[in-house]
C-alpha positions in Angstrom: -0.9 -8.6 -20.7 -1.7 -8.4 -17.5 0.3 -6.1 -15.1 2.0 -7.3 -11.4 0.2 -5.1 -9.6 1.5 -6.0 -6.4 5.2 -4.8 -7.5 3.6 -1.6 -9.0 2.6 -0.6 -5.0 5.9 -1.4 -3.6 7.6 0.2 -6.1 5.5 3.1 -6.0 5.6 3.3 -1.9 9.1 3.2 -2.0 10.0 5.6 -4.3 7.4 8.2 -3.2 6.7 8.1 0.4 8.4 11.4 1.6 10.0 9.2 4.1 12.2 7.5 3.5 13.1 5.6 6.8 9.8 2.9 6.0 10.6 -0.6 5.2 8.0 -1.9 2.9 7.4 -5.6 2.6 4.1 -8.3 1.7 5.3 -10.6 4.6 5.3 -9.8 8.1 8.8 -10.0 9.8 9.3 -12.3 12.7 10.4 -9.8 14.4 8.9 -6.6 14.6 10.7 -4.3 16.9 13.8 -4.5 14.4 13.0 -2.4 11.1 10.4 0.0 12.6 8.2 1.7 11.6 7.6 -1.3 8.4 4.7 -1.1 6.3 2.8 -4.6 4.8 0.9 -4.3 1.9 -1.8 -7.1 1.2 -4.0 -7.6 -2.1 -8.2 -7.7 -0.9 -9.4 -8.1 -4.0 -10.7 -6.5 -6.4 -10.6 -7.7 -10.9 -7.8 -8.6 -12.7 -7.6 -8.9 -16.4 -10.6 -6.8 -17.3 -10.5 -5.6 -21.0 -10.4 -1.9 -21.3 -11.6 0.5 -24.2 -8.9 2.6 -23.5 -5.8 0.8 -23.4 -6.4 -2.1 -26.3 -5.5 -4.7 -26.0 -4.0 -4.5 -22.9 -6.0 -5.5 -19.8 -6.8 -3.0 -16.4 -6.2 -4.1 -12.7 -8.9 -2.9 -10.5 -7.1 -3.9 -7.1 -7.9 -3.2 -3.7 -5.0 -2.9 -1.5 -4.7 -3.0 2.5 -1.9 -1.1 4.2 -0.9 -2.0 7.6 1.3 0.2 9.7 4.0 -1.1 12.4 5.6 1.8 14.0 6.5 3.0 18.0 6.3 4.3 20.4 3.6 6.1 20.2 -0.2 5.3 18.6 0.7 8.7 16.8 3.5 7.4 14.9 1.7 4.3 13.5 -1.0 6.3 12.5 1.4 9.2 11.2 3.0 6.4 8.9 -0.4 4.7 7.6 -1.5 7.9 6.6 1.2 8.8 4.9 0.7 5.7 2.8 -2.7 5.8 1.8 -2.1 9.6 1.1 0.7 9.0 -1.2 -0.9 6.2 -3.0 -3.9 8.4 -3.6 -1.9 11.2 -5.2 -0.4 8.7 -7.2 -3.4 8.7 -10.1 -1.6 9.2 -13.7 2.1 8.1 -12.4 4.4 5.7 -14.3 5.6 3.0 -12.2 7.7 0.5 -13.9 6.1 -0.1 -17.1 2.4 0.3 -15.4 0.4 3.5 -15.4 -1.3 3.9 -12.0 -4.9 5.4 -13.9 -6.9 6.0 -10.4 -6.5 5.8 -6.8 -8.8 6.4 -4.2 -8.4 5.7 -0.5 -11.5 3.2 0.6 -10.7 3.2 4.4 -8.7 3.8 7.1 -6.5 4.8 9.2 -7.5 2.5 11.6 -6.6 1.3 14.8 -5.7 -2.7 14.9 -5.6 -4.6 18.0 -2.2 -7.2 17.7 -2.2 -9.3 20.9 1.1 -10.5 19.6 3.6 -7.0 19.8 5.3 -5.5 21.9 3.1 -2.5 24.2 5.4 0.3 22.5 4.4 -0.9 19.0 1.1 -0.5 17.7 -0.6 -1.2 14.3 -2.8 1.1 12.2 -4.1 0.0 8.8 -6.2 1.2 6.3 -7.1 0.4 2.7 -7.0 2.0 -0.8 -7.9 1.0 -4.5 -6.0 1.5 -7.7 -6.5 1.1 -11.3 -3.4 0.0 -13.1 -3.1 -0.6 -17.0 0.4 -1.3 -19.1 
């Protein structure tokens, strides 16, 4: 049984970011000056279905995330709100999500500054990445 890890992390963003003005989405919006400061979340890689001594016969998700922060006017705030997500993802390690047990978190990189030719000049992007181990 494998688990959806990608509704695990929005789950778990949006019930324990300290914050709770983010939107949290997969998709970029058309439209990125309504909904500010919106967070996307986007599966790297990483192995899926690995067997695990631990947790028979259940199967671990070793995912790499990125996170990519919208948020204005200032650089400050995007990185303020990437930050915050990596962070809280991190100090997520032994929570139940769902029916998921987030088993390790680490944050791999970031914040980082993204160039986006496409925004507006009072929105900027900062993104970063992190990866979690998730078992049933």
């Amino acid at each position: 049984m494998l688990v959806d890890t990608d509704a695990v992390i929005l789950q778990a963003l949006r019930e324990h970011l300290d914050w709770s003005g983010y939107t949290v989405g997969t998709l970029r919006p058309a439209d990125l000056t309504q909904g500010l400061p919106f967070v996307m979340v986007t599966r790297l890689g990483g192995a899926a279905g690995l067997p695990s001594w631990r947790v028979s016969p259940a199967h671990v998700d070793r995912a790499t995330y990125g996170i990519q922060a919208w948020a204005g006017p200032h650089l400050a705030h995007a990185r303020t709100v990437c930050r915050d997500c990596l962070h809280t993802l991190r100090m997520l390690r032994g929570t139940v999500v769902g029916s998921a047990t987030i088993v390790g978190a680490r944050i791999v990189s970031g914040p980082f500054r993204v160039a986006d030719a496409e925004i507006p000049a009072e929105v900027h992007r900062m993104a970063g990445s992190v990866a979690l181990t998730v078992h049933p």
